[in-house]
Short mmCIF file of the C-alpha atoms (twelve columns), coordinates in Angstrom:
data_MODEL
# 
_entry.id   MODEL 
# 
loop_
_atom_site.group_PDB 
_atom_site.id 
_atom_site.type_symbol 
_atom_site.label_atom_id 
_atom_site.label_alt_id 
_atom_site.label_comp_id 
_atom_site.label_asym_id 
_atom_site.label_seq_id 
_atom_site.Cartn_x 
_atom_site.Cartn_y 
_atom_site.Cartn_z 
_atom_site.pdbx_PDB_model_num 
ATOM 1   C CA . UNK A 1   95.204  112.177 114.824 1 
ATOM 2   C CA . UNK A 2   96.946  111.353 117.987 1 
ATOM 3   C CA . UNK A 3   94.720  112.607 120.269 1 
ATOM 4   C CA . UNK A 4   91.376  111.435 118.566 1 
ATOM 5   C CA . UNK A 5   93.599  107.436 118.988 1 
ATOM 6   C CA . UNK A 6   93.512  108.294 122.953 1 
ATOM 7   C CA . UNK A 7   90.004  109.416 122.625 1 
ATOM 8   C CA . UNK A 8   89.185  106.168 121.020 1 
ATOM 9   C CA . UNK A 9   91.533  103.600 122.588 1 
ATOM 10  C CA . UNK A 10  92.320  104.821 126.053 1 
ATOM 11  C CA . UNK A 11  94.569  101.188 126.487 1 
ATOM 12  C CA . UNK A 12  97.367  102.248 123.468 1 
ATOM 13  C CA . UNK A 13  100.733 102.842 125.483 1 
ATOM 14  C CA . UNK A 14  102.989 102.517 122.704 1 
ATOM 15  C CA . UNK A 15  103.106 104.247 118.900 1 
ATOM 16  C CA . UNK A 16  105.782 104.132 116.094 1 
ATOM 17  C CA . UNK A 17  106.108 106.903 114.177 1 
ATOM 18  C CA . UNK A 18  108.746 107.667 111.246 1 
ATOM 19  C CA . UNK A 19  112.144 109.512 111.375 1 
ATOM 20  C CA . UNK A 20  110.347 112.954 110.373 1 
ATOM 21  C CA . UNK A 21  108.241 113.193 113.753 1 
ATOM 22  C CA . UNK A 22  111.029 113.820 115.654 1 
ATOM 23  C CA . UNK A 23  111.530 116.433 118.479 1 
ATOM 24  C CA . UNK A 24  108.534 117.973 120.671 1 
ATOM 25  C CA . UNK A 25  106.050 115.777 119.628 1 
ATOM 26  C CA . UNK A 26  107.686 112.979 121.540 1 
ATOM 27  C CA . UNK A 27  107.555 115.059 124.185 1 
ATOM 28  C CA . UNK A 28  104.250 116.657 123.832 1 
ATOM 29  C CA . UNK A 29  102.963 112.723 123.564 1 
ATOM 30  C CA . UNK A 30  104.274 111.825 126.854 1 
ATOM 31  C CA . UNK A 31  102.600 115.017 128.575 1 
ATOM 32  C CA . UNK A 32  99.598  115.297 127.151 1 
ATOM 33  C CA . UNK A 33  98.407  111.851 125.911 1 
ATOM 34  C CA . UNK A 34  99.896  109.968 128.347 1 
ATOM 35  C CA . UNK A 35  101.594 107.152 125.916 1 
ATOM 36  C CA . UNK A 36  105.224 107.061 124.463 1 
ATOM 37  C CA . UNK A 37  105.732 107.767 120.599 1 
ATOM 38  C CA . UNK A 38  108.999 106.093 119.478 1 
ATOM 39  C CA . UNK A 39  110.906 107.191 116.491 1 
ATOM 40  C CA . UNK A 40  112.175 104.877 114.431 1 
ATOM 41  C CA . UNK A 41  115.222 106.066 112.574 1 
ATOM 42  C CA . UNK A 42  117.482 104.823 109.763 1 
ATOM 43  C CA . UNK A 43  120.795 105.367 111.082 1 
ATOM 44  C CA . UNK A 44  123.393 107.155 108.732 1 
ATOM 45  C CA . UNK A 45  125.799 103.737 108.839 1 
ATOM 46  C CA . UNK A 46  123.119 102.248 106.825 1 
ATOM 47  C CA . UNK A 47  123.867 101.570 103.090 1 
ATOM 48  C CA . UNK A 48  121.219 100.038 100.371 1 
ATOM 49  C CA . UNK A 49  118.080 98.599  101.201 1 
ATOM 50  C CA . UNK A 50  117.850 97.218  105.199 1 
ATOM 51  C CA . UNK A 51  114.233 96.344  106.976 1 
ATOM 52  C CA . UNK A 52  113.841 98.726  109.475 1 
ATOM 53  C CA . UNK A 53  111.722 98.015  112.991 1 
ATOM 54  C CA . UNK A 54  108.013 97.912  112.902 1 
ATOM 55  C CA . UNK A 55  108.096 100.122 109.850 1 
ATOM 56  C CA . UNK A 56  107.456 96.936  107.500 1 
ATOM 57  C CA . UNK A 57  103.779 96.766  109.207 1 
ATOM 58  C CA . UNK A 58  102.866 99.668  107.651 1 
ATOM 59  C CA . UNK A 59  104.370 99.427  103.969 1 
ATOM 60  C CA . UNK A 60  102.800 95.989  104.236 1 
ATOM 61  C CA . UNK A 61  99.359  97.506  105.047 1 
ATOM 62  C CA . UNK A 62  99.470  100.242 102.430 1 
ATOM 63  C CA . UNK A 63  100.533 97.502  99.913  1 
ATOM 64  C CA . UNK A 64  97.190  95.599  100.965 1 
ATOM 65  C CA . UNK A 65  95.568  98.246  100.463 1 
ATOM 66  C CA . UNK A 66  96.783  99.405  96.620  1 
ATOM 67  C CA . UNK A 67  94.865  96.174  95.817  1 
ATOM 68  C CA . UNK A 68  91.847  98.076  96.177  1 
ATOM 69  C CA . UNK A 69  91.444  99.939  92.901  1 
ATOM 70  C CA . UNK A 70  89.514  102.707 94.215  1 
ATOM 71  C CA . UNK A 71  92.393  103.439 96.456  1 
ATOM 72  C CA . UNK A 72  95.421  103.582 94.140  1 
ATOM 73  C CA . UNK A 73  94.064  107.002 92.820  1 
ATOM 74  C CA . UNK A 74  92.965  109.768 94.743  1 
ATOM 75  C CA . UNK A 75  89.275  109.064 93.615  1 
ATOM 76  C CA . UNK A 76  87.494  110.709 96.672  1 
ATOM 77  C CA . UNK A 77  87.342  114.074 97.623  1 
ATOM 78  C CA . UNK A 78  86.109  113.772 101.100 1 
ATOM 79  C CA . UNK A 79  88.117  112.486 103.941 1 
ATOM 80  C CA . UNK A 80  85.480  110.935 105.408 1 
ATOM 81  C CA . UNK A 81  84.714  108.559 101.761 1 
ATOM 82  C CA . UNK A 82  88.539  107.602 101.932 1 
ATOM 83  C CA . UNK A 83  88.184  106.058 105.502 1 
ATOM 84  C CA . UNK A 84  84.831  104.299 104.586 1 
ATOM 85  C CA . UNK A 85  86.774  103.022 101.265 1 
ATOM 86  C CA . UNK A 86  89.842  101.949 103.786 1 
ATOM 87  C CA . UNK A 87  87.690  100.129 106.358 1 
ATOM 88  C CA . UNK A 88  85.751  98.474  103.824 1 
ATOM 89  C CA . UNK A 89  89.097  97.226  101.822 1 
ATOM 90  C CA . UNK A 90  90.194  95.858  104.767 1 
ATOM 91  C CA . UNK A 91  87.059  93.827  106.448 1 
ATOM 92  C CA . UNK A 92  86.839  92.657  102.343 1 
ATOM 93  C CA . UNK A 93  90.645  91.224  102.666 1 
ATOM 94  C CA . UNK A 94  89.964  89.771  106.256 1 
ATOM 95  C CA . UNK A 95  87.017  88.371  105.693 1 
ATOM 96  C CA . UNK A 96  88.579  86.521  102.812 1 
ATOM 97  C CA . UNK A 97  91.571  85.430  104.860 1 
ATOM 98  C CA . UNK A 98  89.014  83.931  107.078 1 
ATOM 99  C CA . UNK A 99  87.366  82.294  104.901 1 
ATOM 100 C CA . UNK A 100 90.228  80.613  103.133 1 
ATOM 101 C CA . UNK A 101 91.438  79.492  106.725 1 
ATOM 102 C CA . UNK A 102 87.815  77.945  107.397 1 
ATOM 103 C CA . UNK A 103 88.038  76.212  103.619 1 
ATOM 104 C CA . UNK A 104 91.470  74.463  104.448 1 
ATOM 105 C CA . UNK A 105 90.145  73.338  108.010 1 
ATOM 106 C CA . UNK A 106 92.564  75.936  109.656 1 
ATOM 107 C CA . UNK A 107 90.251  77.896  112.714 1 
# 
């Protein structure tokens, strides 16, 4: 997945990843792709629920997307389907967002 993003976007310099990807893929990121991959961790001081860095972007997103109700089951069998069903979720949603922002007088 990483290297079909440099394929795609050659200008990406920068990519969270969770605590799990750890190790020689930072590494491997830096040689190979030419961008940096930075971990972000949950420290072990941590107690109870605490907003981690950059990590809220994506639980946001997925919870955008779980409005979609053929994406809160595994409906699809093909990988391909699931990324049409994800793209199309999301120009739905932004295309709404712009629309309400046009309807208040916001541009």
């Amino acid at each position: 997945m990483l290297q079909r993003l440099r394929n795609l976007h050659r200008d990406i310099c920068l990519v969270w990843a969770d605590g799990g990807y750890t190790g020689q893929l930072v590494d491997w990121c830096r040689q190979k792709l030419t961008f940096a991959l930075e971990v972000v961790k949950r420290t072990d001081d941590m107690e109870g629920f605490v907003v981690l860095p950059r990590r809220w972007v994506v639980e946001r997103t997925l919870s955008w997307l779980m409005h979609s109700r053929r994406l809160c089951r595994d409906y699809e069998t093909l990988t391909a389907t699931s990324e049409a069903m994800i793209k199309f979720s999301m120009i739905t949603r932004m295309s709404r967002r712009l629309a309400r922002s046009r309807a208040d007088g916001r541009r």
